[in-house]
MARTOR-418895 format. One record per residue (C-alpha): residue number from 1; residue in one letter; x, y, z. Coordinates in Angstrom, 2 decimals. Layout:
   seq   type         x         y         z
   NUM      a         X         Y         Z
...
//
This chain:
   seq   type         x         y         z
     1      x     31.98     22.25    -30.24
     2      x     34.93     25.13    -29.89
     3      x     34.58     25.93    -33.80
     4      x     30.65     25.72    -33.46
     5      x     30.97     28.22    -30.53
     6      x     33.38     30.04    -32.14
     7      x     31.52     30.51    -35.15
     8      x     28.27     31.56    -33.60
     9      x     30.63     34.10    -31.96
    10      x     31.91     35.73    -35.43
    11      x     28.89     35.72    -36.31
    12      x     27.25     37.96    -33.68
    13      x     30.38     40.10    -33.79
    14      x     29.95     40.59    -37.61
    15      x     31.79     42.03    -39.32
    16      x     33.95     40.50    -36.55
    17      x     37.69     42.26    -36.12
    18      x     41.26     40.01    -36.85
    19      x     41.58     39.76    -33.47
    20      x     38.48     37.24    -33.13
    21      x     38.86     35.23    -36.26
    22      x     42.62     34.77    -35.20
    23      x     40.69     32.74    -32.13
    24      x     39.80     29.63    -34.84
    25      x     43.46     28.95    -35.00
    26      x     43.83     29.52    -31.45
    27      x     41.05     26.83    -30.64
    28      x     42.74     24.64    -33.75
    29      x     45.99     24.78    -31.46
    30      x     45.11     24.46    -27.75
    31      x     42.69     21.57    -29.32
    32      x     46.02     19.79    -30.26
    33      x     47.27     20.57    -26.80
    34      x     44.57     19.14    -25.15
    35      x     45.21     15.47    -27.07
    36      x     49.08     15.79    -26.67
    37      x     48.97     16.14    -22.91
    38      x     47.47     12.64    -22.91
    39      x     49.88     11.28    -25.46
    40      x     52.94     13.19    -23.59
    41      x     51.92     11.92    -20.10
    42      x     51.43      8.46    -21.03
    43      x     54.54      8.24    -23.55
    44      x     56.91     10.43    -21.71
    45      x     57.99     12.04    -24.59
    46      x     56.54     14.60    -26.87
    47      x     56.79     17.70    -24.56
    48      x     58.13     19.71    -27.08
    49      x     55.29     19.73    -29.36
    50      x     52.88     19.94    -26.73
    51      x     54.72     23.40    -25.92
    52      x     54.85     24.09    -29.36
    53      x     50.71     24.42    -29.42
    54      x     50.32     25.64    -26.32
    55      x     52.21     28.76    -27.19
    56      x     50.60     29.06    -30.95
    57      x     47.09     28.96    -29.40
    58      x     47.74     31.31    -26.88
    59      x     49.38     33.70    -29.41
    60      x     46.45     33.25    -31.60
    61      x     44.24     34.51    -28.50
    62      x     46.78     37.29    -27.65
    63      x     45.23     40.50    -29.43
    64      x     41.45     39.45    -28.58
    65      x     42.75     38.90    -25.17
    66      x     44.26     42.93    -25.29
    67      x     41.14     43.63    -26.74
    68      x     38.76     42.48    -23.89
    69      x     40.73     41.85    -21.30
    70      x     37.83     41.26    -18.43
    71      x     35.97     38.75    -20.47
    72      x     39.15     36.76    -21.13
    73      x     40.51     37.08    -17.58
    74      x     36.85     35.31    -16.40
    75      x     37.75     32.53    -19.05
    76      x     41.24     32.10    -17.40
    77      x     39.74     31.69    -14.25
    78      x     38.19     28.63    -15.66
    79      x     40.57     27.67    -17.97
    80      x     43.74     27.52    -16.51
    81      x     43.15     25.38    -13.52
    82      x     41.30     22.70    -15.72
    83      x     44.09     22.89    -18.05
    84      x     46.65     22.41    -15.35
    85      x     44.76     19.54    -13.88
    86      x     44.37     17.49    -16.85
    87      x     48.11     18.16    -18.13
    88      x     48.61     16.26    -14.37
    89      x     46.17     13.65    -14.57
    90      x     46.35     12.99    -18.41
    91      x     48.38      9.89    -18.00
    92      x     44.45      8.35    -16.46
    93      x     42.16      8.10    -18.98
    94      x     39.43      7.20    -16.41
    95      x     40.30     10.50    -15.20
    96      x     39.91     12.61    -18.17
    97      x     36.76     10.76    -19.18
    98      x     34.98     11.35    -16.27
    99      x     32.07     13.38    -16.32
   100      x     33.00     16.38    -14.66
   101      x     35.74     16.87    -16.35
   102      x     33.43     16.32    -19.97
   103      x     30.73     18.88    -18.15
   104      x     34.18     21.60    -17.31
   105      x     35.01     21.29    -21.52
   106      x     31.77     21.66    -22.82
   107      x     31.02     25.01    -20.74
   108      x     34.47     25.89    -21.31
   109      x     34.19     25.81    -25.32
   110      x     30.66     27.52    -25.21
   111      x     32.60     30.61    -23.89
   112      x     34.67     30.73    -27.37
   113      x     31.00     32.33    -28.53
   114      x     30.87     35.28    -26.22
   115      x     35.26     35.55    -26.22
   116      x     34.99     36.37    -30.49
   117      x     31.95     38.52    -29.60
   118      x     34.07     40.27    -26.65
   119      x     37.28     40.75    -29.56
   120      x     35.12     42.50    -31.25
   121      x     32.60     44.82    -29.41
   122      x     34.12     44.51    -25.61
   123      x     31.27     46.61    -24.01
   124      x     28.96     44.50    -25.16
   125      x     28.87     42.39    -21.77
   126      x     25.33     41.50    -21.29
   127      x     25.44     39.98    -24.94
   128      x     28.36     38.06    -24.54
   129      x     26.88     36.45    -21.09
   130      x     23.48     35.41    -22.60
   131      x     25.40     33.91    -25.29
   132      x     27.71     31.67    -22.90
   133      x     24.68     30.49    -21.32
   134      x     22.49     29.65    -24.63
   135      x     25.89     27.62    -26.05
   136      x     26.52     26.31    -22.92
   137      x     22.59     24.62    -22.39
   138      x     23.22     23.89    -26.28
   139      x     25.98     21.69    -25.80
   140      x     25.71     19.83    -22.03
   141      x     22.51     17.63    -23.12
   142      x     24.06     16.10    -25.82
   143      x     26.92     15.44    -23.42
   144      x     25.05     14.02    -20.50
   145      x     23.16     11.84    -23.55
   146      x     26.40     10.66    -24.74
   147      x     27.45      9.81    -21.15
   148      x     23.77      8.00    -20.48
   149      x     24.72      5.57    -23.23
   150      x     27.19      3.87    -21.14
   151      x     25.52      4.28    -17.41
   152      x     21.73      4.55    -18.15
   153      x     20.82      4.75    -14.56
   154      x     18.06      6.51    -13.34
   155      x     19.55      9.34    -12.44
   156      x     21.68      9.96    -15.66
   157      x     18.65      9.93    -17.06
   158      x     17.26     12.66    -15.12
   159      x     19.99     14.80    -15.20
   160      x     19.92     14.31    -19.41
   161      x     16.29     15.49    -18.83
   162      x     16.75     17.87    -16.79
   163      x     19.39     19.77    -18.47
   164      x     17.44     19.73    -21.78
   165      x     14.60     20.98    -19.97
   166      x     16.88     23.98    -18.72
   167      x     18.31     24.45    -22.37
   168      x     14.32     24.95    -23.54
   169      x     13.51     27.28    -20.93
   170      x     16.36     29.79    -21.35
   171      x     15.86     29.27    -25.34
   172      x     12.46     30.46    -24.71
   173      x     13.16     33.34    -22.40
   174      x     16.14     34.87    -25.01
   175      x     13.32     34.30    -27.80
   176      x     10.29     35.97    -26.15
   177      x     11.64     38.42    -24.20
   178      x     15.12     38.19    -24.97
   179      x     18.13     39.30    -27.05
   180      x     16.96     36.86    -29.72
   181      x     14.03     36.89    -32.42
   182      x     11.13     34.43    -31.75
   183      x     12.46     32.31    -35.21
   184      x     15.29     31.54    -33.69
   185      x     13.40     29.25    -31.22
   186      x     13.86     26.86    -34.05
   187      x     17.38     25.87    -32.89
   188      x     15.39     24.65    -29.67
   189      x     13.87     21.80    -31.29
   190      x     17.36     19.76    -30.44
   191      x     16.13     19.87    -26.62
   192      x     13.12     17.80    -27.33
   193      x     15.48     15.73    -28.89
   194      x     17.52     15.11    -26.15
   195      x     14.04     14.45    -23.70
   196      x     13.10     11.58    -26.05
   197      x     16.62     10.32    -26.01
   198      x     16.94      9.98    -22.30
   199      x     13.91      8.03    -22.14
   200      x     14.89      6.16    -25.01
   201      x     18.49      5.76    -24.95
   202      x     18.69      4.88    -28.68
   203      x     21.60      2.58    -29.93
   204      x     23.85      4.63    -32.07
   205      x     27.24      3.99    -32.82
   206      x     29.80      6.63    -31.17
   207      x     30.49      7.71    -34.63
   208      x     27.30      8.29    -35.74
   209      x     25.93     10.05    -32.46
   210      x     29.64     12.66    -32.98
   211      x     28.38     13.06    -35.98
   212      x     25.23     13.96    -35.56
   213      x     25.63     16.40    -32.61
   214      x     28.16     18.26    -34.17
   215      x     25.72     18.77    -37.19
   216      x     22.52     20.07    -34.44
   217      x     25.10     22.21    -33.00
   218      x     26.23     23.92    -35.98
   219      x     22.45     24.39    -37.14
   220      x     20.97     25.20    -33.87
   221      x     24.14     28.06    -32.65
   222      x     23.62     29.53    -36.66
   223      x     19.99     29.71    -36.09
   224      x     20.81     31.68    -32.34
   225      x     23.18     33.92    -33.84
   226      x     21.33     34.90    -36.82
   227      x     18.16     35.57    -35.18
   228      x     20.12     37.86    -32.39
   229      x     18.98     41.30    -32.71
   230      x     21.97     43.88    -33.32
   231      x     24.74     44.51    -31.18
   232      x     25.47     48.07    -31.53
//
């Protein structure tokens, strides 16, 4: 999901500055981060490393961060105290399954989208906003549908529903009287998707369903950026 966002990001910015490709290593890193907290909290050991990618990723992020400072102080806001907490409670993995903290990371990696946009063109605020919200509807069905497989209560279901329903609406609104062209509401399709999928809760392997979102992400964001009308 970061490189997806990420990409849909450079791609709006095109022809995007260093500053926000250096943010693919930068995700690459804090990424690695993210997996040795858990390994360094339950091991006791491996702190080093774990520093070691922390700093590379936010070095990578350093000259977008100059670049647009307000947009990335809003993502530190977020990102700090969800980093902090999960460095704490990493040793749980209860904890760091649980679906808030899933919900936090998938609106926090649909911001790497509007952060290469904001590297790039910085005054271009209201862009870089709509863009958050179109990854961030993108990406929270499929992790609410993911969740549903293992509790597929009622009221999983609903809220699989209703956040795909959300995801259509704003898709519509950015492609009929929005930033984005009306073929872009082709990306969309995913959200219909996801409202036979709650109902159904089909039986994929965890594997398979990985696979396959990352693939609807990558087509759908491409499909959004593409179709976004210039940024001057």
């Amino acid at each position: 999901m970061a490189l997806t966002s990420l990409g849909a990001g450079l791609v709006l910015a095109w022809p995007a500055h260093l500053a926000s490709w250096l943010l693919l290593p930068s995700a690459v890193f804090l990424t690695g981060a993210k997996g040795l907290a858990q390994k360094a909290r339950r091991s006791g050991s491996g702190y080093g490393m774990l520093l070691f990618f922390g700093a590379a990723g936010g070095a990578f992020a350093l000259p977008a961060a100059m670049a647009a400072p307000l947009p990335f102080g809003v993502a530190a806001l977020l990102l700090v105290p969800f980093a902090v907490l999960h460095l704490l409670f990493a040793a749980s993995p209860r904890w760091t399954r649980a679906l808030a903290v899933e919900v936090a990371g998938a609106l926090l990696v649909a911001m790497g989208g509007s952060l290469a946009l904001a590297a790039t063109r910085p005054e271009a605020i209201a862009d870089g906003a709509w863009a958050w919200a179109a990854l961030g509807t993108l990406f929270l069905p499929g992790v609410l549908r993911a969740r549903a497989r293992k509790d597929p209560s009622l009221a999983m279901r609903l809220a699989t529903s209703g956040a795909a329903l959300a995801g259509l609406v704003l898709w519509g609104c950015l492609g009929l009287a929005g930033p984005m062209a009306p073929w872009g509401l082709a990306g969309a399709s995913i959200f219909l998707g996801d409202l036979w999928a709650a109902r159904a809760l089909p039986e994929w392997k965890v594997r398979t369903l990985g696979i396959f979102f990352a693939t609807r992400y990558a087509v759908a964001a491409l499909l959004m950026a593409l179709a976004w009308r210039p940024i001057p």
